[in-house]
Structures are given as structure tokens and as C-alpha cells.
C-alpha positions as CSV (number, residue, x, y, z in Angstrom):
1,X,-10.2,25.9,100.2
2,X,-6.4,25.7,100.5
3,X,-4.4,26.5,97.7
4,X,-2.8,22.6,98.3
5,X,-6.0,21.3,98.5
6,X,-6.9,22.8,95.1
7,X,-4.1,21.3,93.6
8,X,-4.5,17.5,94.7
9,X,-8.2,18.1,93.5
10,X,-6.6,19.1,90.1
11,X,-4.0,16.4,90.5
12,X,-6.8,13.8,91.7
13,X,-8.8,15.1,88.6
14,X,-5.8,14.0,86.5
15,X,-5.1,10.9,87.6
16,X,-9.0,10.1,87.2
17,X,-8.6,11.5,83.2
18,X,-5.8,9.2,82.6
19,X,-7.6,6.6,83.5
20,X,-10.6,7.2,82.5
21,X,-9.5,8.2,78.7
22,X,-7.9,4.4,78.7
23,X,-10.9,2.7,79.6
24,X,-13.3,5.2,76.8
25,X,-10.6,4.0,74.2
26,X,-12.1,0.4,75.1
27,X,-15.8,1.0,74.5
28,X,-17.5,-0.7,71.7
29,X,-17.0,0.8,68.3
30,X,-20.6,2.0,68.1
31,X,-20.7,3.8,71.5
32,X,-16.9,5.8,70.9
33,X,-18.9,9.2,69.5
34,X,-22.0,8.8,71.4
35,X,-21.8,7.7,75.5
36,X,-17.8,7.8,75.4
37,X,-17.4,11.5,73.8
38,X,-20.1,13.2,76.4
39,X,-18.6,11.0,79.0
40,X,-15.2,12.8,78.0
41,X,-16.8,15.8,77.2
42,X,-18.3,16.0,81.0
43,X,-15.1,15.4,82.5
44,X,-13.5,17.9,80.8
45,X,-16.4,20.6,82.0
46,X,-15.4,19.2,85.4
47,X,-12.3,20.1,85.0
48,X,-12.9,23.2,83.3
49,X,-15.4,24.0,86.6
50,X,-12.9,23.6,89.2
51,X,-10.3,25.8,87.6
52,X,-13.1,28.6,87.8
53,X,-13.8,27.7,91.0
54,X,-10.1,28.4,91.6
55,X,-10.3,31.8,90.0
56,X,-14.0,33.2,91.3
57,X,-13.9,35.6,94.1
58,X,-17.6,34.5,94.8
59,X,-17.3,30.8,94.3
60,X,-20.9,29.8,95.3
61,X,-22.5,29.5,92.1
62,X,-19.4,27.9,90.2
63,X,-19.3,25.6,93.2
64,X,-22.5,24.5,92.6
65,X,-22.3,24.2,88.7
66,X,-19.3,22.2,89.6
67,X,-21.2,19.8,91.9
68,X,-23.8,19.3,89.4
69,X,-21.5,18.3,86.3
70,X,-19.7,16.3,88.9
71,X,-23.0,14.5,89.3
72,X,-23.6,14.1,85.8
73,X,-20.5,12.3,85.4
74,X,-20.9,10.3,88.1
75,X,-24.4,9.4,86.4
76,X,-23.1,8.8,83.0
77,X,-20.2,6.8,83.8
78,X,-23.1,4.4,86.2
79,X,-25.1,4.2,82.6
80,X,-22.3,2.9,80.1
81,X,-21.4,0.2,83.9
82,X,-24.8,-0.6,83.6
83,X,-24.8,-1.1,79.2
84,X,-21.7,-3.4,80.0
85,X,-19.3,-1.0,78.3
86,X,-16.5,-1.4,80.4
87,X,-15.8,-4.9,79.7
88,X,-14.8,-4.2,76.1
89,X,-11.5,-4.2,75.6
90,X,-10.6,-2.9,72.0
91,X,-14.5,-2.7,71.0
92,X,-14.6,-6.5,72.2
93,X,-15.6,-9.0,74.8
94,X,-13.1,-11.4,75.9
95,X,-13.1,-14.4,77.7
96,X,-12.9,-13.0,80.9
97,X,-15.1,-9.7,80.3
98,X,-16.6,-10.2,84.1
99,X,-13.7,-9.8,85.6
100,X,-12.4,-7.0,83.5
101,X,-15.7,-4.8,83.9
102,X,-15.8,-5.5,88.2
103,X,-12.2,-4.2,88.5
104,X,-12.2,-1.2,85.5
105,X,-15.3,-0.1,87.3
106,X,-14.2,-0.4,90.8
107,X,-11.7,1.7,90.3
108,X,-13.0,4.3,88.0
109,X,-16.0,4.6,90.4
110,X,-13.2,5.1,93.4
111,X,-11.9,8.2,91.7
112,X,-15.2,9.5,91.2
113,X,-16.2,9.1,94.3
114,X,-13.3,11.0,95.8
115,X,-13.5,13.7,93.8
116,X,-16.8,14.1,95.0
117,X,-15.7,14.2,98.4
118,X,-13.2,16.9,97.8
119,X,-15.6,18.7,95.9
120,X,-18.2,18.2,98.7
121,X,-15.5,19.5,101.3
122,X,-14.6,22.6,99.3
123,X,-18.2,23.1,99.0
124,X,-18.5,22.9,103.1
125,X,-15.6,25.0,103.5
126,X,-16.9,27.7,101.3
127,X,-20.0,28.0,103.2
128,X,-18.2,27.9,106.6
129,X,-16.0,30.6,105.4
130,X,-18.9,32.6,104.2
131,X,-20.8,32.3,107.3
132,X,-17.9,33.3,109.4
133,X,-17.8,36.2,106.8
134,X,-21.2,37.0,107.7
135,X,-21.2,36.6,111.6
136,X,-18.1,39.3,112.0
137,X,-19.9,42.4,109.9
């Protein structure tokens, strides 16, 4: 992958922790150290994934890790939708909670789903890479 490719994944990343660290601060009280913390927790091994992906001579296995935890997230972030956490705002419902959960998690599941994509396209152009590797010896 590109060296400016590797940095808008970072920078997507980033924009997808700002975010997503706003909308944990809303969660009910009782889910902030359960559901919110390994939510945070898996985006930060996310993170922490595609900086070794960065760094890796061989990144096939790091890639892969980094595909799974992606996954994970993705997974997690579809339970605490599903639990109605995201239409909490300051450990409460409000008046117009339906509204606030459709739009908090159409955009949250936006961001996930485009760094998926750019971790799916780093993935393809690892393997391309490696083949072509493989084809010239």
C-alpha cells in the first residue's frame, strides 16, 4: 500500500475515534465500563494493528489480525445499535431518541464501513504485490 494511502487510513481511523469516543461518552451509565470500554478498547487494537501493518516487512499475518479486529468492531458497535445504546445522550433517552440513534449510527456505521474497504484494498494489494513477487523469481 502507498505510503498516502496509509496515512488517510490513519487519518480515516481518526476521524472515526473522534467520533466514536463522543457517541461512547453517551452510553447509559451501566454499559460505560462494560460494551463502551471493549468497544474503545477494539478500536484502539485497530489502530494499534494498522501501525504494525505499516512497520511489517511481511504484512500477511498483521494484515489479517487487522481484518479480524476490524470485524470485531464492526460486530460490537452492531450489538450496543441493536441494545439501543446510541440513543442515549448523557446516560438518557430524550424525546426524540429515534432520531438521534438512526443518524449517530448512520454515520458511525459509514466510517466503519470505509475503513473496511481500505483495509480490504490494502489487503488486495498486498496479495497482488506478493504474487507479482512470486511470478518474477
Amino acid at each position: 500500500m502507498a505510503i498516502d494511502r496509509e496515512a488517510q487510513l490513519v487519518r480515516k481511523f481518526v476521524e472515526f475515534s473522534k467520533l466514536l469516543n463522543v457517541y461512547l461518552n453517551h452510553f447509559p451509565r451501566h454499559e460505560r465500563y462494560a460494551l463502551s470500554n471493549r468497544i474503545r478498547n477494539a478500536a484502539y487494537d485497530v489502530y494499534d494493528l494498522i501501525v504494525e501493518g505499516q512497520k511489517r516487512y511481511y504484512k500477511k499475518t498483521s494484515l489479517t489480525q487487522l481484518d479480524i479486529a476490524h470485524e470485531q468492531l464492526r460486530m460490537q458497535l452492531f450489538l450496543a445499535y441493536e441494545m439501543g445504546y446510541f440513543k442515549f445522550t448523557d446516560g438518557r433517552t430524550e424525546g426524540n431518541a429515534a432520531e438521534v440513534e438512526a443518524k449517530r449510527w448512520q454515520a458511525i456505521s459509514k466510517l466503519v464501513d470505509e475503513l473496511g474497504r481500505m483495509i480490504g484494498g490494502w489487503i488486495r494489494h498486498e496479495l497482488a504485490e506478493s504474487k507479482e513477487a512470486s511470478q518474477q523469481k
